[in-house]
MARKEDO-321646 format. One record per residue: z negated, x negated, y of N, C-alpha, C, O, CB in turn; residue in three letters. Coordinates in nm, 2 decimals, decimal comma. Each point is the difference from the previous one (the first is absolute). Glycine has a CB too. Layout:
N
nZ=Z | nX=X | nY=Y | caZ=Z | caX=X | caY=Y | cZ=Z | cX=X | cY=Y | oZ=Z | oX=X | oY=Y | cbZ=Z | cbX=X | cbY=Y | aa=Ala .
...
This chain:
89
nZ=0,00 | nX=-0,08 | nY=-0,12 | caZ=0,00 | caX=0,08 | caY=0,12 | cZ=0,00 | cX=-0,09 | cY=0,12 | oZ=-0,07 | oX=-0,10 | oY=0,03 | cbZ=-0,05 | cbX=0,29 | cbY=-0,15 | aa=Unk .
nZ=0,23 | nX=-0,14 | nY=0,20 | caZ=-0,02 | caX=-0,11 | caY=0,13 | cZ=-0,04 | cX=0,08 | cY=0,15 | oZ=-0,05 | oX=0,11 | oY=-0,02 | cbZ=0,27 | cbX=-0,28 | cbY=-0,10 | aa=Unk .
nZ=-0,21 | nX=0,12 | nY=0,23 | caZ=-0,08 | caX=0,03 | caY=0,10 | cZ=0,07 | cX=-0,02 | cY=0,13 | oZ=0,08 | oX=-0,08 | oY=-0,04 | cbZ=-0,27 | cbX=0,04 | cbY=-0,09 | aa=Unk .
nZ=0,19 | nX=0,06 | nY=0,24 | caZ=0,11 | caX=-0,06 | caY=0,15 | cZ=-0,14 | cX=0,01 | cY=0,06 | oZ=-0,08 | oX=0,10 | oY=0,00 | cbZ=0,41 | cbX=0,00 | cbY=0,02 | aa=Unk .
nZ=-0,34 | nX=-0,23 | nY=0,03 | caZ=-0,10 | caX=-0,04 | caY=0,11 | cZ=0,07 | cX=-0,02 | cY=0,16 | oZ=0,07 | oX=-0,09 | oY=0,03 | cbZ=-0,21 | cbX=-0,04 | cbY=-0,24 | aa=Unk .
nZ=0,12 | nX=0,22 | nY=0,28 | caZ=0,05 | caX=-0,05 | caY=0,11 | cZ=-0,08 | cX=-0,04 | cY=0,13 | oZ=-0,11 | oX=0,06 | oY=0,01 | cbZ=0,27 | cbX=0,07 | cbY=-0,11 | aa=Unk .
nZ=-0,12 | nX=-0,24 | nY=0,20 | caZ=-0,11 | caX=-0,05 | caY=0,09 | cZ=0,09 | cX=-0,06 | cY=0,19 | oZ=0,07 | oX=-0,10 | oY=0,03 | cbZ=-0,25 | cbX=0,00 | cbY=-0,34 | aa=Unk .
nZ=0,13 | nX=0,23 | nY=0,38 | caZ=0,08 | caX=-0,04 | caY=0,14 | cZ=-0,12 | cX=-0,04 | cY=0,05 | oZ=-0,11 | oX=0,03 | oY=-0,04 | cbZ=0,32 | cbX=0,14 | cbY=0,08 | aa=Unk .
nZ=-0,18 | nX=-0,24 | nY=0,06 | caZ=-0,14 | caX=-0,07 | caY=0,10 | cZ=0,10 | cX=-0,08 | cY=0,08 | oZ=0,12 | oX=-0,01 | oY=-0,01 | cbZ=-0,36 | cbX=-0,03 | cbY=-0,16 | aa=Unk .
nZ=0,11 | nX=-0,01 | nY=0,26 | caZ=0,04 | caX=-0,11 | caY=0,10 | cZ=0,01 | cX=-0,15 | cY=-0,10 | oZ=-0,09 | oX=-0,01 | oY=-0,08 | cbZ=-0,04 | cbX=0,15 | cbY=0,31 | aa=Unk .
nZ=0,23 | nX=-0,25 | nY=-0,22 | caZ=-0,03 | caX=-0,11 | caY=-0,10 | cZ=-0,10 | cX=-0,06 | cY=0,03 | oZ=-0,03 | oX=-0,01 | oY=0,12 | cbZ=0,22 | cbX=-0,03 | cbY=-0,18 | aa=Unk .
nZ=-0,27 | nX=-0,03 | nY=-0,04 | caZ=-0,10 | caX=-0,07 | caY=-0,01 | cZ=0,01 | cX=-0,15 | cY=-0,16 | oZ=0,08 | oX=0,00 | oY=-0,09 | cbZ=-0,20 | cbX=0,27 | cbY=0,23 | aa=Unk .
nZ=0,05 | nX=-0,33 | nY=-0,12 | caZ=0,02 | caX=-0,12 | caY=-0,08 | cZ=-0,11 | cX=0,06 | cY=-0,14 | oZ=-0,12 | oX=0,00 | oY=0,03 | cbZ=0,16 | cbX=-0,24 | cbY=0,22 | aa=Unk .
nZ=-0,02 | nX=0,29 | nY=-0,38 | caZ=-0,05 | caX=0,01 | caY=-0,09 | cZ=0,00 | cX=0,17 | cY=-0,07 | oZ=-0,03 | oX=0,04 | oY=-0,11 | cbZ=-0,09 | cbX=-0,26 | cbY=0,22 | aa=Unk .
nZ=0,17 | nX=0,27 | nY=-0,02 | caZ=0,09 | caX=0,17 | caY=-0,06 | cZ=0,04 | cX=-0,02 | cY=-0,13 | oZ=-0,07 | oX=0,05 | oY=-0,09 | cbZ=0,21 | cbX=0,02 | cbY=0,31 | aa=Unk .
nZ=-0,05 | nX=-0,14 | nY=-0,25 | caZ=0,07 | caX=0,00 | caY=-0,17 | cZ=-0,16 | cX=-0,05 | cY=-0,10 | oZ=-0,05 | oX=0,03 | oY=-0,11 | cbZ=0,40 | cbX=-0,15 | cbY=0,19 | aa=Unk .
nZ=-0,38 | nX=0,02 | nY=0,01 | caZ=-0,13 | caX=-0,03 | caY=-0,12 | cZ=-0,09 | cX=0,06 | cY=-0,03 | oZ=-0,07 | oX=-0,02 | oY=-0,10 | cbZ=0,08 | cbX=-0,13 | cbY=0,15 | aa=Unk .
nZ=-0,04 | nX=0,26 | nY=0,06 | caZ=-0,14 | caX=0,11 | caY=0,02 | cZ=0,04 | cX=0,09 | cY=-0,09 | oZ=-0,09 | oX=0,05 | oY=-0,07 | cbZ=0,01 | cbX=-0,06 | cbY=0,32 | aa=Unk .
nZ=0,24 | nX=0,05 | nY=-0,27 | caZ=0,03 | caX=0,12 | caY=-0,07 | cZ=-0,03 | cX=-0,07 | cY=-0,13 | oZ=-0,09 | oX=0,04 | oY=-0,08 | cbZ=0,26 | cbX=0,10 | cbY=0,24 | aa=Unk .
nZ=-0,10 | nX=-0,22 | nY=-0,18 | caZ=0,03 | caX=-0,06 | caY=-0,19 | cZ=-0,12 | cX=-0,01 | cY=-0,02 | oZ=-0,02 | oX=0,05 | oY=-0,12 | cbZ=0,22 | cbX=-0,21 | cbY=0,10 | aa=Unk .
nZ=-0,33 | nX=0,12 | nY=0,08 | caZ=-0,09 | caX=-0,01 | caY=-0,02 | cZ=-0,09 | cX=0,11 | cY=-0,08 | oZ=-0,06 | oX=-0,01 | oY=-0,11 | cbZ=0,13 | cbX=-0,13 | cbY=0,29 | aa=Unk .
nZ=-0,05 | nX=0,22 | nY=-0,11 | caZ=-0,06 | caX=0,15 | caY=-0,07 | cZ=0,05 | cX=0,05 | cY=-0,08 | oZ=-0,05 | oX=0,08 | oY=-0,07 | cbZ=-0,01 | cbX=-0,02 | cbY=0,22 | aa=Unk .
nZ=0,20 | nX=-0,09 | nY=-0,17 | caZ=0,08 | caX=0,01 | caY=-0,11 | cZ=-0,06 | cX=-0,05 | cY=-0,17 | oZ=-0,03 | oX=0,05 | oY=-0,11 | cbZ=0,21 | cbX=-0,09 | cbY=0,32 | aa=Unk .
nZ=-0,17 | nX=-0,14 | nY=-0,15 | caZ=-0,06 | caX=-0,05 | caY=-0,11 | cZ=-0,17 | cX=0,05 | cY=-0,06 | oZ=-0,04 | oX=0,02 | oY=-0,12 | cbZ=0,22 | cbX=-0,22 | cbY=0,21 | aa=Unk .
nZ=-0,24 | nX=0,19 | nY=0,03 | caZ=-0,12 | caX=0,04 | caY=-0,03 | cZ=-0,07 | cX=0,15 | cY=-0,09 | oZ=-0,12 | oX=0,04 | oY=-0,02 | cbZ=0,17 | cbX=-0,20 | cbY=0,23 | aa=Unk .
nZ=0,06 | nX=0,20 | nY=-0,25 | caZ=0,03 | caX=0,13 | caY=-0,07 | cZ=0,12 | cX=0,05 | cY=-0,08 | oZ=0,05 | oX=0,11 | oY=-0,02 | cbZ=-0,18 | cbX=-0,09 | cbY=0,19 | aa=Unk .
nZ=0,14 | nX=-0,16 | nY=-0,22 | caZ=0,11 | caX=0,03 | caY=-0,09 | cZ=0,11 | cX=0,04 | cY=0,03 | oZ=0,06 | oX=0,01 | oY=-0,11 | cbZ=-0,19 | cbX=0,03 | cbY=-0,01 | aa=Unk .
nZ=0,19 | nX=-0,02 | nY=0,19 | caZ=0,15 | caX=0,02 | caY=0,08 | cZ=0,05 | cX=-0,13 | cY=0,03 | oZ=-0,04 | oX=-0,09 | oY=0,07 | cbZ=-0,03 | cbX=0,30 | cbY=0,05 | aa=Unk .
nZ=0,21 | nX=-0,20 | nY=-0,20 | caZ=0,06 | caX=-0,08 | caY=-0,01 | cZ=0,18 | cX=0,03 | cY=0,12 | oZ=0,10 | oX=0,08 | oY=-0,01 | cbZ=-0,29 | cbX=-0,11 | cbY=-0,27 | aa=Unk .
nZ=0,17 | nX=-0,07 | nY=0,36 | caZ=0,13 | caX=0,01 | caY=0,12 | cZ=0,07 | cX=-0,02 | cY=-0,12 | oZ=-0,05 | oX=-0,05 | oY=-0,11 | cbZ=0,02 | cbX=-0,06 | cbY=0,37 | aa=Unk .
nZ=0,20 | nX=0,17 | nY=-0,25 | caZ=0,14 | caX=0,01 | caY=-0,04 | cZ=0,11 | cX=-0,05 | cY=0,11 | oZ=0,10 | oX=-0,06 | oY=-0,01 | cbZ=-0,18 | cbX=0,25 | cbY=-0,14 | aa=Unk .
nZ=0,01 | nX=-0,15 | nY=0,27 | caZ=0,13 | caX=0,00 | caY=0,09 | cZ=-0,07 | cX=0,00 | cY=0,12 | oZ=-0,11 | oX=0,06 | oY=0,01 | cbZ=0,29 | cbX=0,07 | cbY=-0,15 | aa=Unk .
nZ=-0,13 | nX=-0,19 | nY=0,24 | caZ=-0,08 | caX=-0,03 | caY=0,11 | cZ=0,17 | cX=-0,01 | cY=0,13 | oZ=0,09 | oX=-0,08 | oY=-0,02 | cbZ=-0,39 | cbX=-0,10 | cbY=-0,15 | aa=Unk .
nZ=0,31 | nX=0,26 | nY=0,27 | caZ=0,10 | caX=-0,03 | caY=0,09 | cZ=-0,09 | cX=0,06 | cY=0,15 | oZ=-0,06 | oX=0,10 | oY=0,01 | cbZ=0,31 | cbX=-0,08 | cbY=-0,20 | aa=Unk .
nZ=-0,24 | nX=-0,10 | nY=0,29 | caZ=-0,08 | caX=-0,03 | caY=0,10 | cZ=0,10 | cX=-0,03 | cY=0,14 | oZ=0,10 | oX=-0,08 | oY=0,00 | cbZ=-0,29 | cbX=-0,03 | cbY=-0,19 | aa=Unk .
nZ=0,17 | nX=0,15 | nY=0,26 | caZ=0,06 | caX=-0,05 | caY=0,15 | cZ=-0,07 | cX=-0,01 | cY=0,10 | oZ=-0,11 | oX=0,06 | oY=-0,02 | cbZ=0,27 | cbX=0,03 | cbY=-0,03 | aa=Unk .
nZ=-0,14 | nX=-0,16 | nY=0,18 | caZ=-0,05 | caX=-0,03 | caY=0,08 | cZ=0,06 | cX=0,02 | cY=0,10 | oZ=0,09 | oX=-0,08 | oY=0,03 | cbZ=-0,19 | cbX=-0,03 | cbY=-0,14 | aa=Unk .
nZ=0,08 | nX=0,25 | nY=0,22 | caZ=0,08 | caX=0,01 | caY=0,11 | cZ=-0,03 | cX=0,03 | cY=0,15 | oZ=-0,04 | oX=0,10 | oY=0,07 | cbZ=0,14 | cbX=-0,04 | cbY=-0,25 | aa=Unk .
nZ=-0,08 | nX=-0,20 | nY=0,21 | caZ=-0,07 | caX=-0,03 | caY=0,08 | cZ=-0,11 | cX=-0,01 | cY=0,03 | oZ=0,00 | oX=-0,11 | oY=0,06 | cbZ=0,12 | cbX=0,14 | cbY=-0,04 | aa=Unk .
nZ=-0,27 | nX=0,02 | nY=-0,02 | caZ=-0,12 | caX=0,00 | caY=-0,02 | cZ=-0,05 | cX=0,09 | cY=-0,10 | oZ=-0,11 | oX=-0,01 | oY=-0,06 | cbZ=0,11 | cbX=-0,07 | cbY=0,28 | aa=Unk .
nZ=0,10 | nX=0,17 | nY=-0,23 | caZ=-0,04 | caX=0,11 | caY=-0,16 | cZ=0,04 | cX=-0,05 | cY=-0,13 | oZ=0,12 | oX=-0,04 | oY=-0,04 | cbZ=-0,07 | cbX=0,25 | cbY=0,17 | aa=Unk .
nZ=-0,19 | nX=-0,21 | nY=-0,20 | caZ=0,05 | caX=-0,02 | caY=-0,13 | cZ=0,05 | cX=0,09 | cY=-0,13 | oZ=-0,10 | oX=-0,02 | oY=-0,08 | cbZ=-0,02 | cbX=-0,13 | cbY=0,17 | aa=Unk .
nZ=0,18 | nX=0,20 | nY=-0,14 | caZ=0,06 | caX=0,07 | caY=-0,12 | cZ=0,00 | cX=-0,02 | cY=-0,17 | oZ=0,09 | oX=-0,07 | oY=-0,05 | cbZ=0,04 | cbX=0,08 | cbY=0,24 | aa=Unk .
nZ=-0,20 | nX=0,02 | nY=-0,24 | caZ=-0,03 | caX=-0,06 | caY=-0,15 | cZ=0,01 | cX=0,19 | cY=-0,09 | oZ=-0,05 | oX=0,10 | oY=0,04 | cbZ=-0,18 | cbX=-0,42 | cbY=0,04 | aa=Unk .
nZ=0,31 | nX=0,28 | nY=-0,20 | caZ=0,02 | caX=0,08 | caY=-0,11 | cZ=-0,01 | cX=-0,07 | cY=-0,08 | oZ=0,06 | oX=-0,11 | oY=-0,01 | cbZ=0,05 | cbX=0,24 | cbY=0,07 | aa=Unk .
nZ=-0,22 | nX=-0,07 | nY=-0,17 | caZ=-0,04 | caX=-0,14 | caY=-0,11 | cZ=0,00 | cX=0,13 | cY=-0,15 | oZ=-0,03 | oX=0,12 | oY=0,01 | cbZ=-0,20 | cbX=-0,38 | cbY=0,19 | aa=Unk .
nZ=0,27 | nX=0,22 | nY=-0,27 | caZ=0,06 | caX=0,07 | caY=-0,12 | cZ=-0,12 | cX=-0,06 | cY=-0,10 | oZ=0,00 | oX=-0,12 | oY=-0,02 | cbZ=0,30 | cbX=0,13 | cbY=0,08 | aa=Unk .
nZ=-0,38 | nX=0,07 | nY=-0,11 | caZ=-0,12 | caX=-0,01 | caY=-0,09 | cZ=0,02 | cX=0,04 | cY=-0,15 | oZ=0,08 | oX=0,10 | oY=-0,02 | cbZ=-0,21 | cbX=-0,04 | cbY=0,22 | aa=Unk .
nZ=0,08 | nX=-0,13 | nY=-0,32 | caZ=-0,03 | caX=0,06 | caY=-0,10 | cZ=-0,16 | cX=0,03 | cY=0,00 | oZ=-0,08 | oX=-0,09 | oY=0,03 | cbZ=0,28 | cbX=-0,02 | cbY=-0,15 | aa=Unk .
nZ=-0,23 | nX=0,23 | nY=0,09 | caZ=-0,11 | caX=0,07 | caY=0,00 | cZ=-0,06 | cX=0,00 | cY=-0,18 | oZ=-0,12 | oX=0,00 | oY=-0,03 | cbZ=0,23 | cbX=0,15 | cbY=0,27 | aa=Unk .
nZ=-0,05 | nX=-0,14 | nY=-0,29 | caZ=-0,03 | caX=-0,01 | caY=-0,14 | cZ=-0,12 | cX=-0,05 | cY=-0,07 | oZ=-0,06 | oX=0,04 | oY=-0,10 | cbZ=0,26 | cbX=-0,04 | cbY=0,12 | aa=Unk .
nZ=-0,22 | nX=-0,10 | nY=0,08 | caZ=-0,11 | caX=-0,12 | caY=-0,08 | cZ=-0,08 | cX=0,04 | cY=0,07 | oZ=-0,11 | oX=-0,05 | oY=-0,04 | cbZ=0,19 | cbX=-0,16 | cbY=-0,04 | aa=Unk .
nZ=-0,11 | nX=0,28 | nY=0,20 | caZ=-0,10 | caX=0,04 | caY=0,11 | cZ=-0,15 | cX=-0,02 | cY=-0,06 | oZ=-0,02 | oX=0,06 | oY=-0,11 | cbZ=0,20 | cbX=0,11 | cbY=0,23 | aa=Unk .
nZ=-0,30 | nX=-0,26 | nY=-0,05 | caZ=-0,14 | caX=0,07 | caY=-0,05 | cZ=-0,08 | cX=0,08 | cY=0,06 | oZ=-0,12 | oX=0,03 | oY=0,00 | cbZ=0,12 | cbX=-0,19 | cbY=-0,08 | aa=Unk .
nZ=0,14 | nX=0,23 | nY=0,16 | caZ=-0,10 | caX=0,11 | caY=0,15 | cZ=0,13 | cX=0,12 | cY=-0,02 | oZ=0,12 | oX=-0,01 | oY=-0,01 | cbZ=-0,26 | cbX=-0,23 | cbY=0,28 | aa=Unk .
nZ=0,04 | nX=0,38 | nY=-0,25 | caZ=0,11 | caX=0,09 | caY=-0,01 | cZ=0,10 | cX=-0,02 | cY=0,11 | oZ=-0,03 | oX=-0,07 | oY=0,09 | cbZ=-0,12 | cbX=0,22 | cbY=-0,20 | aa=Unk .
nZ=0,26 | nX=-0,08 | nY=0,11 | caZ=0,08 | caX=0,00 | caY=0,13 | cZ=-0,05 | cX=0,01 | cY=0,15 | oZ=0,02 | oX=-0,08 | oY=0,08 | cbZ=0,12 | cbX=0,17 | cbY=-0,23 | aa=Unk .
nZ=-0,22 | nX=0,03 | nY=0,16 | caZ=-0,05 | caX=0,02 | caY=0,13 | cZ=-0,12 | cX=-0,10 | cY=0,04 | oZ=-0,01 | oX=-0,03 | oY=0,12 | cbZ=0,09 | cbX=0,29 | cbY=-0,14 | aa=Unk .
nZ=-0,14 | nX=-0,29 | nY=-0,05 | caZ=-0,06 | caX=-0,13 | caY=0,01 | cZ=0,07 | cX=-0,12 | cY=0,09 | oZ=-0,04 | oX=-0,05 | oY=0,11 | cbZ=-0,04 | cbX=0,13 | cbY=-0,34 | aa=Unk .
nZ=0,18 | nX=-0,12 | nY=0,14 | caZ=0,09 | caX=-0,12 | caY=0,04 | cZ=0,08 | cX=0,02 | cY=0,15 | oZ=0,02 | oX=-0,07 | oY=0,10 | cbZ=0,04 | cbX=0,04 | cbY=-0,38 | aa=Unk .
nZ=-0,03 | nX=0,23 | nY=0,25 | caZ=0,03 | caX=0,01 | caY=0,17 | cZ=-0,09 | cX=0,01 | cY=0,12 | oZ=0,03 | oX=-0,01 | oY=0,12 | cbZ=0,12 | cbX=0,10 | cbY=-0,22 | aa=Unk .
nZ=-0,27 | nX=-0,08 | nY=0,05 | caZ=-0,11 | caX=0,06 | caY=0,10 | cZ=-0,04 | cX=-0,20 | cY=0,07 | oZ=-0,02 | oX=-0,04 | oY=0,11 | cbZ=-0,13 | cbX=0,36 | cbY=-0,30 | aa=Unk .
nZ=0,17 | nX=-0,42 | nY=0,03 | caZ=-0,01 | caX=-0,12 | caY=0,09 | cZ=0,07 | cX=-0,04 | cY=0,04 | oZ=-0,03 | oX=-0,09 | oY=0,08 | cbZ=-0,09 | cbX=0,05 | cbY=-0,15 | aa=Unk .
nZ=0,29 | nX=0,06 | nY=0,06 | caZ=0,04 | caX=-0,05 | caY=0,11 | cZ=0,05 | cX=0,06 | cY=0,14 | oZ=0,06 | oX=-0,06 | oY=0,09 | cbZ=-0,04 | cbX=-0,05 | cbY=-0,27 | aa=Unk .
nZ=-0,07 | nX=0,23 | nY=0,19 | caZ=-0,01 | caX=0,06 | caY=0,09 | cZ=-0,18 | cX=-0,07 | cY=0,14 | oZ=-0,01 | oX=-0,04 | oY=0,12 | cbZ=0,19 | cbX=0,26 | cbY=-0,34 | aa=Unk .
nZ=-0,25 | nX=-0,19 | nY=0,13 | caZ=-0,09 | caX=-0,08 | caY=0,01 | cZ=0,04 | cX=-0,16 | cY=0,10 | oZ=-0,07 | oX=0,00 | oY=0,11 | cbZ=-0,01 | cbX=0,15 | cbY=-0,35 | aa=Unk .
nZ=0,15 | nX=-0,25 | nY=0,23 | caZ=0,08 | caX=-0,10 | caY=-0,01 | cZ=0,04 | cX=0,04 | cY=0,13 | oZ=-0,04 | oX=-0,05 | oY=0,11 | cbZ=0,09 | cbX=0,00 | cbY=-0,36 | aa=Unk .
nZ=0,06 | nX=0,16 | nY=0,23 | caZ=0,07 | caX=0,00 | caY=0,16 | cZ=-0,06 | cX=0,07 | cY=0,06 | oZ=0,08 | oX=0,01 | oY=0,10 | cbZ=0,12 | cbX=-0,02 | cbY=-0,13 | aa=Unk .
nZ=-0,34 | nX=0,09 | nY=0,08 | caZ=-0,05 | caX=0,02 | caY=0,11 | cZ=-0,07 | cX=-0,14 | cY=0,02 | oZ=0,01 | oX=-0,04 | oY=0,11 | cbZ=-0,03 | cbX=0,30 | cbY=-0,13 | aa=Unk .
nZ=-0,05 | nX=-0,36 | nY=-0,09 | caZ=-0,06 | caX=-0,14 | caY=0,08 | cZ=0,07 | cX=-0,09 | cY=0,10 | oZ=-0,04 | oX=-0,05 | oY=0,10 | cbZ=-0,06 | cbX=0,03 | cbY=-0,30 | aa=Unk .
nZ=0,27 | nX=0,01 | nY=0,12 | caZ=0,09 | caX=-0,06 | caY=0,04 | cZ=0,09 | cX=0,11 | cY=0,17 | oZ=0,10 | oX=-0,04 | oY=0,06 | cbZ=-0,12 | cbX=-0,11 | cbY=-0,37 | aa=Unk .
nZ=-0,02 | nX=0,22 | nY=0,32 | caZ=0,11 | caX=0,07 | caY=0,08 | cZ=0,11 | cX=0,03 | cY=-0,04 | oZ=0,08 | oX=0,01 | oY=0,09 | cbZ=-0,15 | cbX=-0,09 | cbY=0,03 | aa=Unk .
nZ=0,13 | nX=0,13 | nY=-0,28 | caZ=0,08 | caX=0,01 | caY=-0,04 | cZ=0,04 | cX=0,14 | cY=-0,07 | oZ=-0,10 | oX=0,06 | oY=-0,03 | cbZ=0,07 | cbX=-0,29 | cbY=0,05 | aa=Unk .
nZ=0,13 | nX=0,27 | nY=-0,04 | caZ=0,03 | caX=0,13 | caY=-0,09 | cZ=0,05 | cX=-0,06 | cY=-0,12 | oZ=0,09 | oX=-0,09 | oY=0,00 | cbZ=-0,03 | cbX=0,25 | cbY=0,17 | aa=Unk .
nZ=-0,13 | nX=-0,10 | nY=-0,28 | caZ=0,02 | caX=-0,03 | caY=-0,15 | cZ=-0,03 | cX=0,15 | cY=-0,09 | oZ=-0,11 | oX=0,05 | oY=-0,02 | cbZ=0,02 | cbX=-0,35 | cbY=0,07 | aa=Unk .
nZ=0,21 | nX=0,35 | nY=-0,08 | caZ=0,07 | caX=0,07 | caY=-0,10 | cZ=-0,01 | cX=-0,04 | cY=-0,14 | oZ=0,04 | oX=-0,12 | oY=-0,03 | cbZ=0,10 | cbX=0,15 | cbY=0,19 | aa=Unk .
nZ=-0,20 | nX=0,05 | nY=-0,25 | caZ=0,02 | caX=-0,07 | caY=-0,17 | cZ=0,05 | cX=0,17 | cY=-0,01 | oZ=-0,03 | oX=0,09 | oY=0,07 | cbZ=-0,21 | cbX=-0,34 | cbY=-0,18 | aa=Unk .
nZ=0,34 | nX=0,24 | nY=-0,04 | caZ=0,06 | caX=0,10 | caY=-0,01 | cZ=0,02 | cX=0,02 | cY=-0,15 | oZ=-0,11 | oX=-0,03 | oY=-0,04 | cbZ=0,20 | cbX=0,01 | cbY=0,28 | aa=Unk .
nZ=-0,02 | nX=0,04 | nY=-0,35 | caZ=0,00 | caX=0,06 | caY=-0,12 | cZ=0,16 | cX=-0,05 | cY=0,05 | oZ=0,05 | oX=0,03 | oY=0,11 | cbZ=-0,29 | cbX=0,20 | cbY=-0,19 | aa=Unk .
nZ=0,32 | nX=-0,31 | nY=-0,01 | caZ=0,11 | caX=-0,07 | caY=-0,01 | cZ=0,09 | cX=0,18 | cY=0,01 | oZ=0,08 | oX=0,01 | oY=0,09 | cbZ=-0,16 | cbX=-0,31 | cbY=-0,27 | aa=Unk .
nZ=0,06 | nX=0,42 | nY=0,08 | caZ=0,05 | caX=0,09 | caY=-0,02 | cZ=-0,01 | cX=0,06 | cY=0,14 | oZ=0,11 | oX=0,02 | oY=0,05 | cbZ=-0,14 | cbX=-0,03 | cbY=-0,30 | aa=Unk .
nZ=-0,07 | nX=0,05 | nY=0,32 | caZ=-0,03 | caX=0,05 | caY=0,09 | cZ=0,11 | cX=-0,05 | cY=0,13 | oZ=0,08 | oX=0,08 | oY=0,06 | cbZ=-0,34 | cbX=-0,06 | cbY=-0,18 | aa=Unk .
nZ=0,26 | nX=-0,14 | nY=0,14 | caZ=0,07 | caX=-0,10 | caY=0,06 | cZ=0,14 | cX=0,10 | cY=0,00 | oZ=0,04 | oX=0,08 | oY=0,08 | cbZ=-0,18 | cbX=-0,34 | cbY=-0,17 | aa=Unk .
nZ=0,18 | nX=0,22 | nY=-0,04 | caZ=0,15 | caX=0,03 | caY=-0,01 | cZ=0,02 | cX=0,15 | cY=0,06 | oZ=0,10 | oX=0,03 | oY=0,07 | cbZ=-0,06 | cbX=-0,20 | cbY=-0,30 | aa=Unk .
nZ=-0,13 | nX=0,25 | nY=0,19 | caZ=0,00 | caX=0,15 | caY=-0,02 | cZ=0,06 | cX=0,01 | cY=0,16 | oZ=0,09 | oX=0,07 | oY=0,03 | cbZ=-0,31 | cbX=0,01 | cbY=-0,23 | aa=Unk .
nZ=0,14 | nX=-0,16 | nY=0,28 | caZ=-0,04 | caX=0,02 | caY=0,17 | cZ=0,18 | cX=-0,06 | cY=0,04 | oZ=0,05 | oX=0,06 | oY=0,10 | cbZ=-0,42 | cbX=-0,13 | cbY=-0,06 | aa=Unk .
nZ=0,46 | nX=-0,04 | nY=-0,09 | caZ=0,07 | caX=-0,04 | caY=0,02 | cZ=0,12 | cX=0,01 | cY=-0,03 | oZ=0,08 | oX=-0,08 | oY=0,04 | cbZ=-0,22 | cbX=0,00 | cbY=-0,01 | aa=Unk .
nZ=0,17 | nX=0,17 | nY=-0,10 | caZ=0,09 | caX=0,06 | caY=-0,09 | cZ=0,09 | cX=0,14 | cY=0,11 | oZ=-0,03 | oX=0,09 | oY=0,07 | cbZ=-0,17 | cbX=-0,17 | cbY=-0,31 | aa=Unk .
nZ=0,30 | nX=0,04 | nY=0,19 | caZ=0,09 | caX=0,12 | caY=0,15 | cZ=0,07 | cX=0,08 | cY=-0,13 | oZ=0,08 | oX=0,09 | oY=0,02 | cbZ=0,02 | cbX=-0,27 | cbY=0,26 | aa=Unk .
């Protein structure tokens, strides 16, 4: 089961590490990571396997939500299906 992490903010030096971080720290394993930087906004979609998780889903989202109010950031965790459902024409 996989997962779409998403994260807009102002850039800062340690964003990609804070997320993976909580990732690893709970069994979530990154697949896919694409990131931009425009102009002072940063943009990150990070593609999760959830499978091995040791924290239920809303857990995993509540901390990285958690994460972007410390940091000043918006961070989205979503259900890979859910994702598609929302993107789908």
């Amino acid at each position: 089961m996989r997962a779409v992490i998403t994260v807009i903010g102002k850039d800062m030096v340690g964003i990609l590490a804070r997320v993976s971080t909580i990732c690893a720290q709970n069994g979530v394993n990154v697949v896919e990571v694409t990131q931009s930087i425009l102009q002072d906004l940063f943009a990150m979609i990070m593609m999760v396997d959830i499978s091995k998780s040791t924290v239920p889903f809303n857990e995993l989202s509540d901390q990285l939500s958690e994460l972007g109010k410390e940091l000043n950031l918006t961070i989205h965790t979503m259900h890979e299906d859910i994702f598609n459902s929302m993107h789908r024409i």
